[in-house]
PDB file as gemmi writes it, atoms N, CA and C in Angstrom:
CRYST1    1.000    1.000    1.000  90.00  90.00  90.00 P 1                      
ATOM      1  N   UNK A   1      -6.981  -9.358  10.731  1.00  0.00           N  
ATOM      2  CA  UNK A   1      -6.862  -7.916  10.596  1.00  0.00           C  
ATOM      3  C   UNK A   1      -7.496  -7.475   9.286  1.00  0.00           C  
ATOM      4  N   UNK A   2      -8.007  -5.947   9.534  1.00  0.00           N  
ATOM      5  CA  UNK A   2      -8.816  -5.556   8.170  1.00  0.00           C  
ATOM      6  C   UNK A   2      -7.564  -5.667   7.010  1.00  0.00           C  
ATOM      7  N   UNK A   3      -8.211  -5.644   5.529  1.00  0.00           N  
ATOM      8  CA  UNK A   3      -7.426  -5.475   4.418  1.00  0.00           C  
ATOM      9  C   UNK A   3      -7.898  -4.114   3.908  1.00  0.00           C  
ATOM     10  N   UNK A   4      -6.777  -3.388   3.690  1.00  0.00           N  
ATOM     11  CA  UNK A   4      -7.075  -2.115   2.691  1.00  0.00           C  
ATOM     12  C   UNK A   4      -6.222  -1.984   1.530  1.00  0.00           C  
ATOM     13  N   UNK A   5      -7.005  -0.933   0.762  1.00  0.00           N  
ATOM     14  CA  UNK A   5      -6.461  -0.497  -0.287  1.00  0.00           C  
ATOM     15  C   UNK A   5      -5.899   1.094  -0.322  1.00  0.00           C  
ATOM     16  N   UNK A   6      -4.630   1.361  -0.764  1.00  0.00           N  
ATOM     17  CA  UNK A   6      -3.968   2.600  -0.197  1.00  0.00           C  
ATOM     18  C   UNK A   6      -3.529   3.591  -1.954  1.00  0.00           C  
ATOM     19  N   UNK A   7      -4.688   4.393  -2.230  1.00  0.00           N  
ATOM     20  CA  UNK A   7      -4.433   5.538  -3.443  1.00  0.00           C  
ATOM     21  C   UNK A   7      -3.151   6.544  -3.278  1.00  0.00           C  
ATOM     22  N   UNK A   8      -2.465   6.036  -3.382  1.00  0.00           N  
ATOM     23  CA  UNK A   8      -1.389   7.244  -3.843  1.00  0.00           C  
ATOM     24  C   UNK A   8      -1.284   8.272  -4.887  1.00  0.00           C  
ATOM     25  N   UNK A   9      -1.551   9.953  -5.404  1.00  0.00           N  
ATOM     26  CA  UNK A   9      -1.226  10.216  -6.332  1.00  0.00           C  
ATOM     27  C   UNK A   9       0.452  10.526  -6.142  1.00  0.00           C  
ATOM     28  N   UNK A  10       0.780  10.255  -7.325  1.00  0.00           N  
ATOM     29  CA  UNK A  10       2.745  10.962  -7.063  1.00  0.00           C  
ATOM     30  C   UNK A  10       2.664  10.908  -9.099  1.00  0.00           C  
ATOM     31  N   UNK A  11       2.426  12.101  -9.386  1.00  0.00           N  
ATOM     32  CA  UNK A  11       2.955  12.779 -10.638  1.00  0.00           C  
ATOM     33  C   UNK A  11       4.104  11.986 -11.393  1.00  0.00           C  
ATOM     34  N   UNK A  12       3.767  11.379 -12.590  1.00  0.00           N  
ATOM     35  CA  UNK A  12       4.983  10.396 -13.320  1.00  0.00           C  
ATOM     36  C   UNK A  12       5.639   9.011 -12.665  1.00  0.00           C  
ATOM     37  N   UNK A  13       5.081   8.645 -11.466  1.00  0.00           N  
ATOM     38  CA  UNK A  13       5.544   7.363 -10.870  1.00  0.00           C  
ATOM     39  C   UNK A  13       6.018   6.217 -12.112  1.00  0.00           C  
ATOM     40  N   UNK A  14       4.894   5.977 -12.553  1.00  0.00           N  
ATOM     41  CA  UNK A  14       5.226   4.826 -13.540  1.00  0.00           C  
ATOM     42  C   UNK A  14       5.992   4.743 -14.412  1.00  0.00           C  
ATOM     43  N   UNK A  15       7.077   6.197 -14.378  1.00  0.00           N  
ATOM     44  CA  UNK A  15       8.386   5.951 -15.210  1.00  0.00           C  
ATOM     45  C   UNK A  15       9.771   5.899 -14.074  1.00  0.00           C  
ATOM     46  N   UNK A  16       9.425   5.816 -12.808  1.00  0.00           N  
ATOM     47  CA  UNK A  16      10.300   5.552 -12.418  1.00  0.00           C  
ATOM     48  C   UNK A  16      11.022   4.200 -12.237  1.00  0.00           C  
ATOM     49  N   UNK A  17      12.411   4.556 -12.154  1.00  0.00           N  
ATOM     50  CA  UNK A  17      13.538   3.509 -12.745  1.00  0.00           C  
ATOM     51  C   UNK A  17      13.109   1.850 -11.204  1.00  0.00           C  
ATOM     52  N   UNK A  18      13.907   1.094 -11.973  1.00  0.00           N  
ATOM     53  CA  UNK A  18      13.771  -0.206 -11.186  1.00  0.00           C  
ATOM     54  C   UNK A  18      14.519   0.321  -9.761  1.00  0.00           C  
ATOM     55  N   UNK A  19      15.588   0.803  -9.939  1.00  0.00           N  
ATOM     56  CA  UNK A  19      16.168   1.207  -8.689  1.00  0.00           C  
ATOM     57  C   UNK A  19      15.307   2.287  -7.889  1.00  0.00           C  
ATOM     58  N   UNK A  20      14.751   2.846  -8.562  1.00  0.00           N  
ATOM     59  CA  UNK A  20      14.286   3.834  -7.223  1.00  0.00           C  
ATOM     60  C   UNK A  20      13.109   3.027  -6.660  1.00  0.00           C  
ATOM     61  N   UNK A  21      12.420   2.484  -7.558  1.00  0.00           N  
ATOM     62  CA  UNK A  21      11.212   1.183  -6.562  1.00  0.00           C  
ATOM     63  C   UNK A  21      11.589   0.547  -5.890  1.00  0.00           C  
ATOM     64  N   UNK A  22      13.151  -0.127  -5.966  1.00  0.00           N  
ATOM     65  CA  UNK A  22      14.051  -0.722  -4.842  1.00  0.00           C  
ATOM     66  C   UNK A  22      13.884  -0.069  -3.867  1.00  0.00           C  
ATOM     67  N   UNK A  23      14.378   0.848  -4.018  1.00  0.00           N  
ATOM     68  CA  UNK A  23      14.855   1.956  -2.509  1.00  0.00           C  
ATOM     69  C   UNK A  23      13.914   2.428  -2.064  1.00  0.00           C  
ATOM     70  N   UNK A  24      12.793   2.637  -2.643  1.00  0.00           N  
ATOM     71  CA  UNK A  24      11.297   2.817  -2.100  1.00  0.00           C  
ATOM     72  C   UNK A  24      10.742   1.373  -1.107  1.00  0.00           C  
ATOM     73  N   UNK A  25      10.770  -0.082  -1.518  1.00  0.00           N  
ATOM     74  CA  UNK A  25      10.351  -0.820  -1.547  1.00  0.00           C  
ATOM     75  C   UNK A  25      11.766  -1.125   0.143  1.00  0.00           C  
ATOM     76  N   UNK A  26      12.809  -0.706  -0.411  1.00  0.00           N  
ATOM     77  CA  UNK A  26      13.086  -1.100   1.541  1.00  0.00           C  
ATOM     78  C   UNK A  26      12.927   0.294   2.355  1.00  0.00           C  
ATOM     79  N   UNK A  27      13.163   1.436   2.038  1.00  0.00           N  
ATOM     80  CA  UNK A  27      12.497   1.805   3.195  1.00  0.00           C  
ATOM     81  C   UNK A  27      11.299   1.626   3.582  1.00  0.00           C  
ATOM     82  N   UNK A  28      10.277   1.190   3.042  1.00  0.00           N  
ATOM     83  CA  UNK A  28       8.938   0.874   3.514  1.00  0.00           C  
ATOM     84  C   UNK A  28       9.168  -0.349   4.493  1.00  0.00           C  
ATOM     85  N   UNK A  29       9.657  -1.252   4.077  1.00  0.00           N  
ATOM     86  CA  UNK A  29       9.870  -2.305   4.716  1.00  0.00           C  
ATOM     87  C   UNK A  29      10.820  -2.218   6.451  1.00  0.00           C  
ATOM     88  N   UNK A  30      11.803  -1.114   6.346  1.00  0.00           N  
ATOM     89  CA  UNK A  30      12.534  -0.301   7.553  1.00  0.00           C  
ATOM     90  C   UNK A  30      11.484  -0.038   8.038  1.00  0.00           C  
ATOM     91  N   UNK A  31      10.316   1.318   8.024  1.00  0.00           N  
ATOM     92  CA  UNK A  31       9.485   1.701   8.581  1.00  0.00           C  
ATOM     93  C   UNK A  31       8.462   0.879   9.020  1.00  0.00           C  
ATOM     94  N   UNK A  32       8.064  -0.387   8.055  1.00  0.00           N  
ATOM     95  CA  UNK A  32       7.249  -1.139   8.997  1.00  0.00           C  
ATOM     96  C   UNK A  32       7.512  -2.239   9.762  1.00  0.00           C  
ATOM     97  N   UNK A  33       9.061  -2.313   9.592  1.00  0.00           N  
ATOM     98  CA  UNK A  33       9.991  -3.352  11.211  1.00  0.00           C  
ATOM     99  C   UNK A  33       9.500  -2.209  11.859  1.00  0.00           C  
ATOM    100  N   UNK A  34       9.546  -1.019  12.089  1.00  0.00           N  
ATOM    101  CA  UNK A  34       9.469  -0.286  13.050  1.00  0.00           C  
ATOM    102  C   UNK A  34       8.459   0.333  13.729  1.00  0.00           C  
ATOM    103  N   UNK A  35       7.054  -0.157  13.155  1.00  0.00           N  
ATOM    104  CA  UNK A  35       5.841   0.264  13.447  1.00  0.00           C  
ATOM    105  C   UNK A  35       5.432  -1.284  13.926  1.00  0.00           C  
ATOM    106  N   UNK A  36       5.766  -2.433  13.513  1.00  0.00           N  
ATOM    107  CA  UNK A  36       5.611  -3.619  14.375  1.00  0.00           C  
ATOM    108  C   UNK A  36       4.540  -4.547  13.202  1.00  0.00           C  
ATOM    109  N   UNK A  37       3.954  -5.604  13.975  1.00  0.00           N  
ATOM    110  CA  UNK A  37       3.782  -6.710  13.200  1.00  0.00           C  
ATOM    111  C   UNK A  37       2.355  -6.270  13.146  1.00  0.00           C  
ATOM    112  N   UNK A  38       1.619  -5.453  13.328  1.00  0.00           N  
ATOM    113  CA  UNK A  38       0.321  -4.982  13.069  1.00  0.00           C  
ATOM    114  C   UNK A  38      -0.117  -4.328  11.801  1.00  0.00           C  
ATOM    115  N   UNK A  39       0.534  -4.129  10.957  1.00  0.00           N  
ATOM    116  CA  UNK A  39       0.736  -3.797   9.859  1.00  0.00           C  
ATOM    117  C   UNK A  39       2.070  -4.689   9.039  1.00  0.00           C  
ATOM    118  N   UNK A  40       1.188  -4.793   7.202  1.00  0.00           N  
ATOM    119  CA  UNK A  40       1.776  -5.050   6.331  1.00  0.00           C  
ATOM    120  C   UNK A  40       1.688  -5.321   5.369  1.00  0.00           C  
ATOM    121  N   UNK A  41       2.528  -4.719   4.214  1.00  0.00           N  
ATOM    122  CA  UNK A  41       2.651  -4.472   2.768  1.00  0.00           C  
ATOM    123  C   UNK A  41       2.233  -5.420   2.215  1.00  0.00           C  
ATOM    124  N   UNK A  42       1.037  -5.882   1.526  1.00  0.00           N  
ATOM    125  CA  UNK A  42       1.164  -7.053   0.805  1.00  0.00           C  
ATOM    126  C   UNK A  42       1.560  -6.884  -0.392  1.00  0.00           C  
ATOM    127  N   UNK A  43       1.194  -5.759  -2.018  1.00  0.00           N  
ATOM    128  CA  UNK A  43       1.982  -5.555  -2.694  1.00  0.00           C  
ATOM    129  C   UNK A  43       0.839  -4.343  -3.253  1.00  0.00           C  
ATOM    130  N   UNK A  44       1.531  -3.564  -4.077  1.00  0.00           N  
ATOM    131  CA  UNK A  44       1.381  -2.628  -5.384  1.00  0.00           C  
ATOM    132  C   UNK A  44       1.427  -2.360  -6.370  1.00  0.00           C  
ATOM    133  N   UNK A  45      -0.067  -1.971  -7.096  1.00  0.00           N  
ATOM    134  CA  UNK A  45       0.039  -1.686  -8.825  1.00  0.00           C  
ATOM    135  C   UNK A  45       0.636  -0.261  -8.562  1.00  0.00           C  
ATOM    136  N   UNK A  46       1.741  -0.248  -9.952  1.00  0.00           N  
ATOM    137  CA  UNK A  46       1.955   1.128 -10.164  1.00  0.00           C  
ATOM    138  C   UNK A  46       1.746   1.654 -11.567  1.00  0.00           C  
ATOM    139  N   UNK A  47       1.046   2.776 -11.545  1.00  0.00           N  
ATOM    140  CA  UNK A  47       0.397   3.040 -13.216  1.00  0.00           C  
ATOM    141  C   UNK A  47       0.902   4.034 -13.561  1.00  0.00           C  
ATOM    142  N   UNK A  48       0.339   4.642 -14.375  1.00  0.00           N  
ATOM    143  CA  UNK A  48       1.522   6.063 -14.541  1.00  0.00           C  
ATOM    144  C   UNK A  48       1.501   7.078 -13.681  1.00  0.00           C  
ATOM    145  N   UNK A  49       0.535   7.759 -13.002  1.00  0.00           N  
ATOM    146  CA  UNK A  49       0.201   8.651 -12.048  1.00  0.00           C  
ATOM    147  C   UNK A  49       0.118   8.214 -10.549  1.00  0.00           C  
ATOM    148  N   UNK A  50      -0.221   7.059 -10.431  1.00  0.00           N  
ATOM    149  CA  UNK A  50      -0.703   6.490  -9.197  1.00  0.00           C  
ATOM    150  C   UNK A  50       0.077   5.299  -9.181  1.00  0.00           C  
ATOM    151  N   UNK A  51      -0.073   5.024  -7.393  1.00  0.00           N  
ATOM    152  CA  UNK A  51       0.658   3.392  -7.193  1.00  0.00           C  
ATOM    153  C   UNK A  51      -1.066   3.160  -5.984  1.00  0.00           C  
ATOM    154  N   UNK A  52      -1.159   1.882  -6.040  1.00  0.00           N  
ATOM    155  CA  UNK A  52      -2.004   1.511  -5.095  1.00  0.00           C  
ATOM    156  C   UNK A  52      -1.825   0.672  -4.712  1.00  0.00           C  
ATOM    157  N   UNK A  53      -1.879   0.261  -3.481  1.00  0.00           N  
ATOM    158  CA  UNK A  53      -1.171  -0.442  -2.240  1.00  0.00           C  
ATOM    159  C   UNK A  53      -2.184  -1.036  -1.662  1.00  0.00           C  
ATOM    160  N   UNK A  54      -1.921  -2.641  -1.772  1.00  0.00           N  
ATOM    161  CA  UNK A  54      -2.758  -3.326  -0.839  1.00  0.00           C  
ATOM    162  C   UNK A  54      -1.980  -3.883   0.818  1.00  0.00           C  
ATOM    163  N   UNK A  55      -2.283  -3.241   1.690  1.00  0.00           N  
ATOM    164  CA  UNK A  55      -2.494  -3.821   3.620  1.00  0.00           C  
ATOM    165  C   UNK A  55      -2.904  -4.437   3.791  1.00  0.00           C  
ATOM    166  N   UNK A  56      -2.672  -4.842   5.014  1.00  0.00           N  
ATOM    167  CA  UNK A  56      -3.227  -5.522   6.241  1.00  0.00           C  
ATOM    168  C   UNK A  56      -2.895  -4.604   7.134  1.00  0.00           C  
ATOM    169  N   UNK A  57      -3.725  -4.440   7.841  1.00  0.00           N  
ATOM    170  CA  UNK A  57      -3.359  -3.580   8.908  1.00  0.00           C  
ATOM    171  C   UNK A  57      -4.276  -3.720  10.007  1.00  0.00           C  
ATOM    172  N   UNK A  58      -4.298  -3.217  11.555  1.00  0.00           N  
ATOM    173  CA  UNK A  58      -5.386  -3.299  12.399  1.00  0.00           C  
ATOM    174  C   UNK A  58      -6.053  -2.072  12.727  1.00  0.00           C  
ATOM    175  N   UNK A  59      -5.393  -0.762  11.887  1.00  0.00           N  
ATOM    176  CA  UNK A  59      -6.214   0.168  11.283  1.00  0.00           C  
ATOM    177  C   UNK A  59      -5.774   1.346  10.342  1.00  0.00           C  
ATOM    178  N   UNK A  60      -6.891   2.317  10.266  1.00  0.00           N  
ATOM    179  CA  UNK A  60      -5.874   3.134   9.408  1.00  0.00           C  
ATOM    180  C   UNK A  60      -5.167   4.065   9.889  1.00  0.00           C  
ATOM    181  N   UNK A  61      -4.965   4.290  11.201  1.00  0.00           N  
ATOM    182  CA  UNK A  61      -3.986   5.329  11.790  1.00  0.00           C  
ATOM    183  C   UNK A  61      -2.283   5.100  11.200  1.00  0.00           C  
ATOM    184  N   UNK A  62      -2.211   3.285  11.394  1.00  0.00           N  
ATOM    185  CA  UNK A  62      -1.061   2.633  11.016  1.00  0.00           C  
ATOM    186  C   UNK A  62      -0.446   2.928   9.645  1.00  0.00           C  
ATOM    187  N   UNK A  63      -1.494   2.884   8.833  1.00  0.00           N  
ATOM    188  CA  UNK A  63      -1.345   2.812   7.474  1.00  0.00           C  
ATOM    189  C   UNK A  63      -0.892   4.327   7.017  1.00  0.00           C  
ATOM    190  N   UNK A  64      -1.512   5.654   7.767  1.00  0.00           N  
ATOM    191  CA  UNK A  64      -1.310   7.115   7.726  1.00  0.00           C  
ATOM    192  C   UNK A  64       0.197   7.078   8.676  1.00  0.00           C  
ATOM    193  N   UNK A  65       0.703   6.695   9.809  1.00  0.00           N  
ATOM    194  CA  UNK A  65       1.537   6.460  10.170  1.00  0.00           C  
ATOM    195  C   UNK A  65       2.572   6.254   9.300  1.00  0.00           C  
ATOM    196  N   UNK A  66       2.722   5.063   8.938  1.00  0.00           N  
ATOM    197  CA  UNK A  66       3.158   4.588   7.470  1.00  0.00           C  
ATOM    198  C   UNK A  66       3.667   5.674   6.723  1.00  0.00           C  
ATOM    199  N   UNK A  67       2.787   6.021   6.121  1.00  0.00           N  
ATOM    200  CA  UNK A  67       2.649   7.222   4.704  1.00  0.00           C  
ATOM    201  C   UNK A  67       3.660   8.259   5.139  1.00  0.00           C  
ATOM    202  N   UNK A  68       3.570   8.837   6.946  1.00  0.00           N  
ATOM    203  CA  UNK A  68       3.953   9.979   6.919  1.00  0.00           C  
ATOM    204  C   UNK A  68       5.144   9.586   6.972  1.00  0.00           C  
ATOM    205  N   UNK A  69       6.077   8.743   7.725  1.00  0.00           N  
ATOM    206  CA  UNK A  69       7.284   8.230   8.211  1.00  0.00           C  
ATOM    207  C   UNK A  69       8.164   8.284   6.893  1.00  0.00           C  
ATOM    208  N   UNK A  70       7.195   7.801   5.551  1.00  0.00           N  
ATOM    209  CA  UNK A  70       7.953   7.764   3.975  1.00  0.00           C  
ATOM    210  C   UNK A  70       8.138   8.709   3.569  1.00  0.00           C  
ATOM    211  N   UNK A  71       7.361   9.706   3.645  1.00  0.00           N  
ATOM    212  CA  UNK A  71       7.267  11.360   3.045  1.00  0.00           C  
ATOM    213  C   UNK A  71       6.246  10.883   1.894  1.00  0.00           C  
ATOM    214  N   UNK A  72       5.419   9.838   1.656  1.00  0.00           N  
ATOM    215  CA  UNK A  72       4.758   9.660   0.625  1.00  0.00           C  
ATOM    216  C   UNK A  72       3.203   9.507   0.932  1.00  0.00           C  
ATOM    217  N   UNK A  73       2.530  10.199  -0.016  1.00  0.00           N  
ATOM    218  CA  UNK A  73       0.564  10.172   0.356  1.00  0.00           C  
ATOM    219  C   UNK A  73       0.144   9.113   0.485  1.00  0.00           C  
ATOM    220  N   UNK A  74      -1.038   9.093   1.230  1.00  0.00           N  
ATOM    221  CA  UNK A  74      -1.775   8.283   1.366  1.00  0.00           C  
ATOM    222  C   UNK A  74      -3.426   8.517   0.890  1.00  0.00           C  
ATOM    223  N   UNK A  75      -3.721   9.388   0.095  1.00  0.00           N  
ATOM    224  CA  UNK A  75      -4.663  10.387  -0.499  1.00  0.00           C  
ATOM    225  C   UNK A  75      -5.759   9.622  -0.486  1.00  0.00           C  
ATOM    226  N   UNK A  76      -6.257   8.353  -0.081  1.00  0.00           N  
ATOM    227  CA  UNK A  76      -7.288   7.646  -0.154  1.00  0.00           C  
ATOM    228  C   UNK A  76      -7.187   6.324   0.674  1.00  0.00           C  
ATOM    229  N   UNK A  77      -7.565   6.162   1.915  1.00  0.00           N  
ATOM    230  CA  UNK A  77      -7.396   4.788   2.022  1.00  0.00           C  
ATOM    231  C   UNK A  77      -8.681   3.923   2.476  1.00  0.00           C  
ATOM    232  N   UNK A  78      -9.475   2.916   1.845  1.00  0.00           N  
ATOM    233  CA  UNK A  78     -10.280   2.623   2.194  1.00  0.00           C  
ATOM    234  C   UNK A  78     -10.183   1.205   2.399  1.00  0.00           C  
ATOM    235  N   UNK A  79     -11.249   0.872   3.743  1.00  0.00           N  
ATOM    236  CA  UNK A  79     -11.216  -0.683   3.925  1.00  0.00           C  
ATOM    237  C   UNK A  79     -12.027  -1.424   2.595  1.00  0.00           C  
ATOM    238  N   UNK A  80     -11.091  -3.052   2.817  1.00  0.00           N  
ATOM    239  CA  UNK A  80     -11.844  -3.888   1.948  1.00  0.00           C  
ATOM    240  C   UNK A  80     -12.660  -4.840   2.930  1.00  0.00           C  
ATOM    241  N   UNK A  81     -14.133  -4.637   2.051  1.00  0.00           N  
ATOM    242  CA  UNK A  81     -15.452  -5.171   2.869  1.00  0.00           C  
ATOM    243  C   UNK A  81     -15.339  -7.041   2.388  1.00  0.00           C  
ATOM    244  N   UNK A  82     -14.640  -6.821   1.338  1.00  0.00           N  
ATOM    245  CA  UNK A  82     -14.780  -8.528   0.921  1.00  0.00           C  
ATOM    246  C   UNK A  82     -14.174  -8.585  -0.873  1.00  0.00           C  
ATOM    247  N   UNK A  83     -14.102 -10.330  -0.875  1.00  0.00           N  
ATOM    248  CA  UNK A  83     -12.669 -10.286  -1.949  1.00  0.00           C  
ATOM    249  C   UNK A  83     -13.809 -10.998  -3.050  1.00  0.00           C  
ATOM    250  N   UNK A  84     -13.820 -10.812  -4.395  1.00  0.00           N  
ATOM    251  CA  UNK A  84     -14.846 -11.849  -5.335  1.00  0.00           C  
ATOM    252  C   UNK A  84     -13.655 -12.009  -6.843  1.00  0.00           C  
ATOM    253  N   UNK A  85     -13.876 -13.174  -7.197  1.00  0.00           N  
ATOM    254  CA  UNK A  85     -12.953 -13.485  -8.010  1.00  0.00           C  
ATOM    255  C   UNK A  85     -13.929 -14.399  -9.079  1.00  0.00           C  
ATOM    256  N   UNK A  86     -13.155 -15.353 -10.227  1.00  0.00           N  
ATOM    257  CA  UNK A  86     -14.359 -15.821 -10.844  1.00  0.00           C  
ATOM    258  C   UNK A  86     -14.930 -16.764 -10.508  1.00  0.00           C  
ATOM    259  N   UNK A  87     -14.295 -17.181  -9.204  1.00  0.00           N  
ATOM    260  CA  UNK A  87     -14.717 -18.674  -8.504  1.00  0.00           C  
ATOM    261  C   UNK A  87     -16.249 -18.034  -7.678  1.00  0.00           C  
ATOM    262  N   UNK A  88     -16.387 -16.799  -7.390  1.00  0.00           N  
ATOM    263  CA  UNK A  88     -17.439 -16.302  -6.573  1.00  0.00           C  
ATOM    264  C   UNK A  88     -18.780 -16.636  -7.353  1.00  0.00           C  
ATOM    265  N   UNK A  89     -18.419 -16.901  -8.980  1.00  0.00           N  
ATOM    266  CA  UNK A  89     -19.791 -17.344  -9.231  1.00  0.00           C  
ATOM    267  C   UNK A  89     -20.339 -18.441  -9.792  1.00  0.00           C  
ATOM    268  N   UNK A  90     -19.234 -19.342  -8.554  1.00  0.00           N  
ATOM    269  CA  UNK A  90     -19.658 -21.250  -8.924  1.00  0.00           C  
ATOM    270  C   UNK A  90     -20.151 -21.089  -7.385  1.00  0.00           C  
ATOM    271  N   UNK A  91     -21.486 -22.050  -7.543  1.00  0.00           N  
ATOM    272  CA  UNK A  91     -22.261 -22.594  -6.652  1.00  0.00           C  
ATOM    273  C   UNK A  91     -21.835 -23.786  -5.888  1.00  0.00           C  
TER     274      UNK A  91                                                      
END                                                                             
């Protein structure tokens, strides 16, 4: 399945408390038992303005699906074409 990357803006995120990322972090997990095994969270940077979310998913309807079910944006979601790390530049 494709991998994406999911832009959230949400105003002051990165001061929110450990508990509310909890409670963020299972209802997401509720909503995607409930959208099925075609989608899933692999994890998220959260910075001060923005959180960005890396998927799996088998597209992006799922992933907007997703978003709306949370009450939270999905303001950008684009596929990843391919992964390069520092091993990409040993021969």
């Amino acid at each position: 399945m494709p991998k994406f990357i999911i832009e959230r803006n949400m105003a002051s995120v990165g001061g929110a408390s450990r508990s509310d990322l909890q409670e963020t972090a299972e209802k997401s997990n509720d909503v995607l038992r409930d959208l099925g095994p075609k989608i899933q969270w692999l994890h998220s940077f959260v910075t001060k303005d923005k959180i960005y979310c890396v998927y799996i998913a088998a597209s992006e309807d799922l992933i907007r699906q997703h978003a709306e079910r949370m009450g939270i944006p999905a303001d950008e979601i684009v596929e990843v074409k391919t992964v390069i790390d520092p091993t990409t530049a040993e021969q």
